[in-house]
C-alpha positions, 0 to 999 in steps of 0.5 A, a space after each residue: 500500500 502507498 502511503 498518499 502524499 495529501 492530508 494523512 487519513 483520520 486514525 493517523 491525525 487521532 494517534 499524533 493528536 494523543 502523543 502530542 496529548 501526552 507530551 503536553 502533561 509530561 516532561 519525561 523524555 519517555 512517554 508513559 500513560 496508564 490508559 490502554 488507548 494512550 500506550 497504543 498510540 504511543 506504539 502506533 507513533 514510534 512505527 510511524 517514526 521508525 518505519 520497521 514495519 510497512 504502512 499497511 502493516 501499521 495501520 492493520 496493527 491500530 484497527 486491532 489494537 483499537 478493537 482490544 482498547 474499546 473491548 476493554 473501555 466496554 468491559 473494564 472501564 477503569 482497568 489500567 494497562 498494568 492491570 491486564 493478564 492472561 484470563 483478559 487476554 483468554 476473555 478477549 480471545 473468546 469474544 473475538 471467537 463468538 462474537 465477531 467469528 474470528 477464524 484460527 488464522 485471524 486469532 493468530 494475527 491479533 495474538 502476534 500485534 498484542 504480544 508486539 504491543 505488550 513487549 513494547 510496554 514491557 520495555 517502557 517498564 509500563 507492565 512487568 510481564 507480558 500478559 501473552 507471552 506465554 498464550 497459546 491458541 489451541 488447535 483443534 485439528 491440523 488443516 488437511 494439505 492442499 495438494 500442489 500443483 505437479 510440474 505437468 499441471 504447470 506446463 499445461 497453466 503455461 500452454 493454456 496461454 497459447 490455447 487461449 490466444 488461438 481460440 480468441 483468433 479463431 472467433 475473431 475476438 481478438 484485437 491489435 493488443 492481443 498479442 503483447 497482453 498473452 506474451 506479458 501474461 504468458 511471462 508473468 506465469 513464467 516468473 511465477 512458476 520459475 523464480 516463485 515471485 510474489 504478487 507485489 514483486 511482480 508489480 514492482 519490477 521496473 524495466 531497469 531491473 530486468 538485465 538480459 546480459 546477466 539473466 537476472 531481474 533484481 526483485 524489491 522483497 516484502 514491504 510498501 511505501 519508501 521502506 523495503 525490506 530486502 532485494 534479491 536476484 531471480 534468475 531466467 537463464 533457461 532458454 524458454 525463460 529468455 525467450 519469453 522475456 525477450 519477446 515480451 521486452 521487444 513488444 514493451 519498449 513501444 510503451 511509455 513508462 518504467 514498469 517492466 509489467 503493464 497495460 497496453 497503454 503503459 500504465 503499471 500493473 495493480 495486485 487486482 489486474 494480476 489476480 484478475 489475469 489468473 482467474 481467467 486462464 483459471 477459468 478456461 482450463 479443463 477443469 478449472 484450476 484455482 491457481 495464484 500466485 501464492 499456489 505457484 510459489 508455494 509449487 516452487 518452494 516446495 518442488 525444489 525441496 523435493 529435489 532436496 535442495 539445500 534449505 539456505 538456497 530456497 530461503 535465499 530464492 525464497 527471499 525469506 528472512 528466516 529458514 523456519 518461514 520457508 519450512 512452516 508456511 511454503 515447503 507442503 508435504 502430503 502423507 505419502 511424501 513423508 513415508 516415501 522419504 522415510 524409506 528411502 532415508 531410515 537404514 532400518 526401513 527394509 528390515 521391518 
């Protein structure tokens, strides 16, 4: 998300007009406030100051954060922040279960912004222990694994964009931008299949970052606005890989603007029109396929680890901070996989 360059919006003027509230009645150089609201503001504006997360990670954390201080004004009207424990978190946590139908996923995200916050509220010695640290969401069952997407299946995703263009030829349906929109698209799906990118770092590359002497495209990791957390390199040394972004690149340079992926008037390409892309060569396979860019890199880490690839090298193509991320959430293995390694790998497993 950009951050817009005009007025701020409501709830960033409500967090400086509370900090600037607190620096009024104080001449500690450290902000400190028993109110539950206050010491929100107070973390909302050192992210806003310091930038460590995206804008729109910020403004996700206030509407949590502001949904537990108003729980917490109807419920406890006068409890203090020092005041909160673990049955207040418990008794928020079923409300948000109940009442508002907060799936297990959402729980998770309110349970990672609270233990942000009260750690923040710990170091400004405002609590003495951290009220969810040691809370835990139980799960009842662990979610069946979505089988990916096999190396054929992802051949076919690829042909259909050929298929596609030369049924809109044979209807008659297709127009003078035809061609350059099913080579941007067939060169999106590429990257997407090879190089596993994200649906925001498709958007983000510019024409200067595609080196065709080298191969390689320089890719602005996770994060929004001026703030970015890290770059990395992917790679299209294949010959198909150079042969897509060739023919695509040649069609580009009649258009004006900076972005590598855009529309046939130049504008760059939205996270909407990439998904709005994908659902349409969806909807013309047989049978239809519920592809994204996440399945997509989700096959891509997880084809590379069954190939047993060293886990630093898919972290690192990943463009993944930390190994546990690339192993939790990408790298899917289904029952069958798992017995079949464990027979290839146990010395014991032809004995038994």
């Amino acid at each position: 998300m950009q951050r817009s360059r005009g007025k701020p919006p409501l709830w960033e003027q409500q967090v400086v007009q509370t900090v600037r509230g607190i620096r009024s009645r104080t001449d500690r150089r450290s902000l400190k406030s028993s109110n539950v609201y206050e010491c929100l503001c107070i973390f909302i504006a050192d992210h806003l100051k310091n930038r460590a997360l995206s804008y729109e990670s910020i403004r996700n954390h206030f509407r949590h954060l502001s949904l537990f201080a108003r729980w917490l004004q109807q419920s406890h009207p006068r409890l203090s922040i020092a005041a909160v424990d673990a049955p207040c978190i418990r008794r928020y946590f079923s409300y948000l279960e109940q009442a508002r139908h907060y799936k297990r996923f959402s729980l998770q995200i309110v349970q990672v912004v609270l233990r942000r916050f009260f750690r923040s509220m710990q170091l400004r010695r405002l609590i003495r222990t951290n009220p969810v640290e040691e809370f835990r969401i139980q799960v009842k069952h662990k979610e069946a694994v979505r089988a990916l997407p096999s190396p054929f299946e992802l051949m076919r995703l690829l042909g259909s964009v050929s298929r596609h263009y030369q049924q809109l030829l044979t209807l008659r349906k297709a127009h003078k931008f035809s061609l350059f929109i099913h080579r941007r698209d067939l060169c999106i799906f590429s990257l997407c299949v090879a190089c596993g990118l994200r649906r925001a770092e498709l958007r983000r590359i510019q024409i200067a970052d595609v080196d065709f002497h080298q191969s390689t495209i320089r890719v602005a990791g996770k994060g929004a606005g001026r703030f970015t957390i890290r770059e990395r390199l992917a790679f299209f040394s294949h010959p198909f890989l150079q042969q897509v972004l060739h023919r695509y690149a040649k069609m580009r340079e009649a258009l004006p603007g900076i972005s590598f992926f855009c529309n046939w008037v130049g504008d760059p390409m939205t996270g909407r029109s990439i998904e709005a892309i994908f659902m349409t060569y969806n909807s013309f396979l047989r049978p239809p396929a519920p592809y994204n860019p996440t399945v997509l890199r989700k096959a891509f880490c997880t084809h590379l680890a069954h190939r047993k690839v060293n886990i630093s090298a898919i972290q690192v193509l990943m463009g993944h901070e930390k190994c546990e991320t690339t192993l939790q959430y990408y790298v899917q293995l289904s029952p069958e996989q798992v017995e079949q390694t464990w027979k290839e790998s146990n010395p014991y497993a032809h004995r038994l």
